[in-house]
C-alpha positions as CSV (number, residue, x, y, z in Angstrom):
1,X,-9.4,-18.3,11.9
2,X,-7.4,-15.6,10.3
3,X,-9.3,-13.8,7.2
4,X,-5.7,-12.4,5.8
5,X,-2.1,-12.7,7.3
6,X,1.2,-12.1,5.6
7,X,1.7,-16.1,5.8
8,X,-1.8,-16.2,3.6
9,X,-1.5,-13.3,1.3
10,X,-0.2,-14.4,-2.1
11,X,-0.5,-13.7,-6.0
12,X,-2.3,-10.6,-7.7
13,X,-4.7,-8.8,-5.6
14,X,-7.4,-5.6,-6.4
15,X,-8.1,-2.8,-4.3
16,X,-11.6,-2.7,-3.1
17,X,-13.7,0.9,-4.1
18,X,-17.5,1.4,-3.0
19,X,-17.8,2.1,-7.5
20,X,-16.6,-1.9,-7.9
21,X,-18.5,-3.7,-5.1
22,X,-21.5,-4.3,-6.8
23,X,-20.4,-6.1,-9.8
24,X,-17.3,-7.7,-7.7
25,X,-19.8,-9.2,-5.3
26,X,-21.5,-10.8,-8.3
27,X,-18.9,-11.9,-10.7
28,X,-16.1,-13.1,-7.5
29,X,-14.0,-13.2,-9.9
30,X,-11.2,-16.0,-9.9
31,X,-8.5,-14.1,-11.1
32,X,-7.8,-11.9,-7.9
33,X,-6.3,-13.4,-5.1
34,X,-6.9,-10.7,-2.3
35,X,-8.3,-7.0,-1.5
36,X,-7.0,-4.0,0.4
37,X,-9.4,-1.9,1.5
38,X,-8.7,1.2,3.7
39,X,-10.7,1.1,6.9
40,X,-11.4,4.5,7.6
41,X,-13.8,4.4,4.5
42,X,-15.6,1.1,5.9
43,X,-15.6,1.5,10.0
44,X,-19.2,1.7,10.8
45,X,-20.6,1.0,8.1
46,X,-24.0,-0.9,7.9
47,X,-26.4,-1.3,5.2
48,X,-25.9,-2.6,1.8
49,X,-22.3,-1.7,1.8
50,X,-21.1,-2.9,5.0
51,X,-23.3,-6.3,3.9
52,X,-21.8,-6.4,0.4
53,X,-17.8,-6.0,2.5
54,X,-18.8,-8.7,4.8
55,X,-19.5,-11.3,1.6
56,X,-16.2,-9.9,0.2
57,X,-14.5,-10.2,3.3
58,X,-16.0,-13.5,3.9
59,X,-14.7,-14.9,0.1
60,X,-11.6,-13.1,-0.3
61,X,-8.3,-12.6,1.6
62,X,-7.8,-8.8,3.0
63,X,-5.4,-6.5,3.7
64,X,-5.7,-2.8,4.9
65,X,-4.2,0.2,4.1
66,X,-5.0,3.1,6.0
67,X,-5.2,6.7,4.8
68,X,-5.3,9.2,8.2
69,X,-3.4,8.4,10.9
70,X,-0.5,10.8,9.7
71,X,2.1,8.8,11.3
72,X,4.2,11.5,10.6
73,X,2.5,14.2,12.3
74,X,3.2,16.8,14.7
75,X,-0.2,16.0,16.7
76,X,-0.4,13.0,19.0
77,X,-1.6,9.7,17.3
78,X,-5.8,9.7,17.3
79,X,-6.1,6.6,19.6
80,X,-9.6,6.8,19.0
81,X,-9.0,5.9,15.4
82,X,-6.5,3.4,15.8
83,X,-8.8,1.7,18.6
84,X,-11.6,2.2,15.9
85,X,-9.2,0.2,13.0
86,X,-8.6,-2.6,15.3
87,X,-11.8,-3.0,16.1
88,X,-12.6,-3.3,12.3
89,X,-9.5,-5.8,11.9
90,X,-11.1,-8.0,14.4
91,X,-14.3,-7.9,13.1
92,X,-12.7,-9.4,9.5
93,X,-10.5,-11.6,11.2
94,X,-7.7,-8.9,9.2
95,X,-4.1,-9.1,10.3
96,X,-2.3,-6.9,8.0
97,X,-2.8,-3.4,8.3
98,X,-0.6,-0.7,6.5
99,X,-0.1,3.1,6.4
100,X,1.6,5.6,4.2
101,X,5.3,6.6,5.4
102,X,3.9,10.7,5.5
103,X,1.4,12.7,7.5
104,X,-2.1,14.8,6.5
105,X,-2.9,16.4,9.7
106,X,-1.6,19.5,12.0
107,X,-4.9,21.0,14.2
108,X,-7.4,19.5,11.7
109,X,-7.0,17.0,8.6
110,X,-5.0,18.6,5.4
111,X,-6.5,16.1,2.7
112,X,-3.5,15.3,1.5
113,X,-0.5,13.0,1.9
114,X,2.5,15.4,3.0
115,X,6.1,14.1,3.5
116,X,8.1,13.8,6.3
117,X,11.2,15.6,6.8
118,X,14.1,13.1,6.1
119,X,16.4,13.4,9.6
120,X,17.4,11.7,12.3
121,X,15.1,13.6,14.6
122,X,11.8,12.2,12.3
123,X,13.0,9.1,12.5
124,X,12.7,8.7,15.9
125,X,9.5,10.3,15.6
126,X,7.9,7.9,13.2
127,X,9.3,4.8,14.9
128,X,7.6,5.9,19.0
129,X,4.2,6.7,16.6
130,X,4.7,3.2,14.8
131,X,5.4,1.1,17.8
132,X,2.3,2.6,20.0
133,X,-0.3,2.1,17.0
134,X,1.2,-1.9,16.9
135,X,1.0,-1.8,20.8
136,X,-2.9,-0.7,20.1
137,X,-3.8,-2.9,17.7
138,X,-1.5,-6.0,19.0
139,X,-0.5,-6.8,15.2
140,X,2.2,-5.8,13.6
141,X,2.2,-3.0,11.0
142,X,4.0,-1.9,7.3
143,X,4.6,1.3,6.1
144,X,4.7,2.4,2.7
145,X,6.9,4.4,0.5
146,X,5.1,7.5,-0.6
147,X,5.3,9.8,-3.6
148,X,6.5,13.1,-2.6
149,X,7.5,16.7,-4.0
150,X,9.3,18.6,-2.1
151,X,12.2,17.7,0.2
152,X,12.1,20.4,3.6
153,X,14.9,20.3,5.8
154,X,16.9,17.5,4.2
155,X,19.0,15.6,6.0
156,X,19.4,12.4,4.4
157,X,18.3,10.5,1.0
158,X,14.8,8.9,0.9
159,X,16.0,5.4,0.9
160,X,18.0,6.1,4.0
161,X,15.3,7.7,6.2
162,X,12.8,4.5,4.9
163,X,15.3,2.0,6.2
164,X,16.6,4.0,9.2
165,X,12.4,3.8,9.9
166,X,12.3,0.1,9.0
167,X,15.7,-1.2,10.7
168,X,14.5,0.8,13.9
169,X,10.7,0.1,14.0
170,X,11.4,-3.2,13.4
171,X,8.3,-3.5,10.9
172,X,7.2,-4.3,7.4
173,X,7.3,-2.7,4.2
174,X,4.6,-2.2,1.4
175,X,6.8,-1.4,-1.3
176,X,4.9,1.1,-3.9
177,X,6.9,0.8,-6.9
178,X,4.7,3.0,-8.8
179,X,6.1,5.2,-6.2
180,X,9.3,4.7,-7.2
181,X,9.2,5.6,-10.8
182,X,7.4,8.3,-9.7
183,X,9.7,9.9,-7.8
184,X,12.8,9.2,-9.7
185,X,11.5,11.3,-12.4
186,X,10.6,14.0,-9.9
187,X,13.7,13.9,-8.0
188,X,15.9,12.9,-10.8
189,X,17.1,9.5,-9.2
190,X,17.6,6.2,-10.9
191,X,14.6,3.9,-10.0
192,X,16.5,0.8,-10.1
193,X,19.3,1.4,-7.8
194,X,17.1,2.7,-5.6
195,X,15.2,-0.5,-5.6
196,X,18.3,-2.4,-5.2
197,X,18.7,-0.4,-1.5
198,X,15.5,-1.6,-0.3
199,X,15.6,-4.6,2.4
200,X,13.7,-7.3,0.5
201,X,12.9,-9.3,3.7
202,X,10.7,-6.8,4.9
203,X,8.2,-6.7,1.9
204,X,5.1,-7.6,2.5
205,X,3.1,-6.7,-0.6
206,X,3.8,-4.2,-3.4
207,X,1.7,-1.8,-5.0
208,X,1.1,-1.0,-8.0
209,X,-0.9,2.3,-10.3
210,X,-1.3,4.5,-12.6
211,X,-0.1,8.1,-12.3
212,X,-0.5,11.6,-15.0
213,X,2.4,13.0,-16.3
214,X,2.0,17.0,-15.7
215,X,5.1,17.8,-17.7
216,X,8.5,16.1,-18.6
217,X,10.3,16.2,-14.9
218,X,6.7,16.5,-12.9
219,X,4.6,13.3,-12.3
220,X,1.2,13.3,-10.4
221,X,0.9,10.3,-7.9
222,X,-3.3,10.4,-9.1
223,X,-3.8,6.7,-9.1
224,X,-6.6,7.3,-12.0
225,X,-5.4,6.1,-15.0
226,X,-4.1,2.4,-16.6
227,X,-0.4,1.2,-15.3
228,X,2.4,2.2,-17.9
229,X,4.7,0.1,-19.2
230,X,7.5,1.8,-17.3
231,X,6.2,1.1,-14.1
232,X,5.8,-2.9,-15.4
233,X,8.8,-3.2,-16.0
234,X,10.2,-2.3,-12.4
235,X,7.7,-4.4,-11.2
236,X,9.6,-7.2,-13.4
237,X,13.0,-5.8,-11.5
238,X,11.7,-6.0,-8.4
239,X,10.5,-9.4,-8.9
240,X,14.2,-10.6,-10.3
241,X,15.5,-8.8,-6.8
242,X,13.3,-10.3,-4.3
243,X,11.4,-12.9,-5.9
244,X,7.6,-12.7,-6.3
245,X,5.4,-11.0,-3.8
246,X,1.8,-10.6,-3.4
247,X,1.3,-7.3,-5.7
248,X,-1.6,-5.4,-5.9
249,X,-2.8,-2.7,-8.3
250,X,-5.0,0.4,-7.3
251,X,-7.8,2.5,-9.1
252,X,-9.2,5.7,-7.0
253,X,-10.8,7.4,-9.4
254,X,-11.5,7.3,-13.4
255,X,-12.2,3.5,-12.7
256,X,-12.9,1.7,-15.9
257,X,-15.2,-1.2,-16.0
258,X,-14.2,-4.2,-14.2
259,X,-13.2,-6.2,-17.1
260,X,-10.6,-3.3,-17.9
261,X,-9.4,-3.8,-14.6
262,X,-9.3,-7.3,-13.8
263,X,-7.0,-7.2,-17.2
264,X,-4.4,-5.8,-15.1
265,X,-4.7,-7.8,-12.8
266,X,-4.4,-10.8,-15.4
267,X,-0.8,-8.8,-16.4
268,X,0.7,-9.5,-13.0
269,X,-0.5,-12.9,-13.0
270,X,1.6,-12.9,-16.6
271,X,4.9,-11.2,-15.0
272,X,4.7,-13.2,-11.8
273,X,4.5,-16.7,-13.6
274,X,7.5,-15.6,-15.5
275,X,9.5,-15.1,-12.1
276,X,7.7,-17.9,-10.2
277,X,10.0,-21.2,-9.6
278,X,8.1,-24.1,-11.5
279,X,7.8,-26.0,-8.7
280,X,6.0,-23.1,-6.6
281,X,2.7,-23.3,-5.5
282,X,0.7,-20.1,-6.2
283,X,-1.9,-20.7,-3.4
């Protein structure tokens, strides 16, 4: 049996952080529905983590989202790793397995998320890289849209290279729509219409964060701070759009205590019941 599949993955989820396992593996708390974690930070490990992720795994739906294969990247895909992920997926009975729409490697790993030029030659790119990683781990996978800030070699608008990538690659979507906000006010674009472009069907889950606000027209995708209300309220759009889908809200660093942060995760609970049909079951 299945640990986590699109089919099984509902309501308001938390993402999993070595600083939160403790006290999550002895509250279990009701309120979250699922976890993400990203594999690269768990493959291998044993001890009192990797037993403390097991008894997560084992209560808990999962989903991954991966932070290094740089499916954007001029280097061939490391097979290695992606052998390595599946291997992790099977092991916690995992089916949904994500990566961020960018890459962070050329010769050696450039600790950060960089983004892809937006043509029709990258496209193609992406979509060969996408389908052998799927072949590998015989799942299917999503990519997410990414904050970015700069724009090289332009060719089209960001919501047409992440649906020429979709449509063509044929796979799903993990909709960041703290992303979204984040770069319209860095790229001076209206969040909502973009939001209306994106091809609902293909959501799988949506993400959701905080962010710092370096000046008026510059925001820092930093994930280490409390969602603002902005960023709610798309999440209230996007729910009016597409209807409501499994969302889950990230903390990388700064992370409060977990009350604090199950709080937020009782919010989406609040905005999804608002957009939920009545007669909808929420499990």
């Amino acid at each position: 049996m299945r640990n986590s599949s699109p089919e099984t993955i509902h309501g308001a989820g938390l993402g999993l952080r070595r600083a939160i396992i403790g006290p999550l593996c002895e509250q279990k708390p009701g309120q979250v529905d699922f976890m993400e974690v990203a594999p690269e930070n768990w493959i291998h490990l044993g001890g009192r983590y990797g037993k403390q992720l097991r008894a997560m795994t084992e209560a808990y739906p999962f989903v991954t989202h991966g932070l290094s294969l740089s499916l954007g990247g001029p280097e061939p895909i490391d097979v290695k790793l992606v052998k390595s992920i599946k291997a992790f997926l099977d092991e916690h009975r995992i089916d949904v397995y994500t990566e961020h729409l960018s890459y962070c490697s050329d010769d050696g790993h450039l600790y950060d998320l960089m983004p892809i030029p937006f043509t029709a030659e990258a496209v193609k790119h992406v979509v060969q890289r996408i389908h052998l990683v799927q072949d590998i781990l015989e799942r299917p996978m999503g990519i997410e849209n990414v904050s970015y800030y700069a724009a090289p070699g332009q060719e089209m608008t960001e919501i047409e290279f992440l649906r020429a990538v979709l449509n063509e690659a044929d796979c799903g979507l993990l909709l960041d729509v703290n992303n979204i906000y984040v770069n319209s006010v860095n790229h001076g674009y209206d969040a909502e219409t973009f939001l209306q472009q994106i091809p609902g069907e293909r959501i799988q889950y949506i993400h959701v964060a905080g962010h710092y606000n370096e000046a008026e027209d510059l925001i820092v995708d930093t994930h280490g701070s409390d969602v603002i209300d902005p960023v709610w309220t798309l999440l209230e759009k996007t729910y009016r759009m597409f209807g409501v889908k499994p969302t889950l809200l990230e903390r990388d660093f700064n992370i409060p205590e977990v009350v604090e942060l199950l709080g937020e995760v009782d919010k989406i609970h609040q905005i999804q019941a608002r957009y939920r049909p009545a007669n909808e079951k929420t499990a």
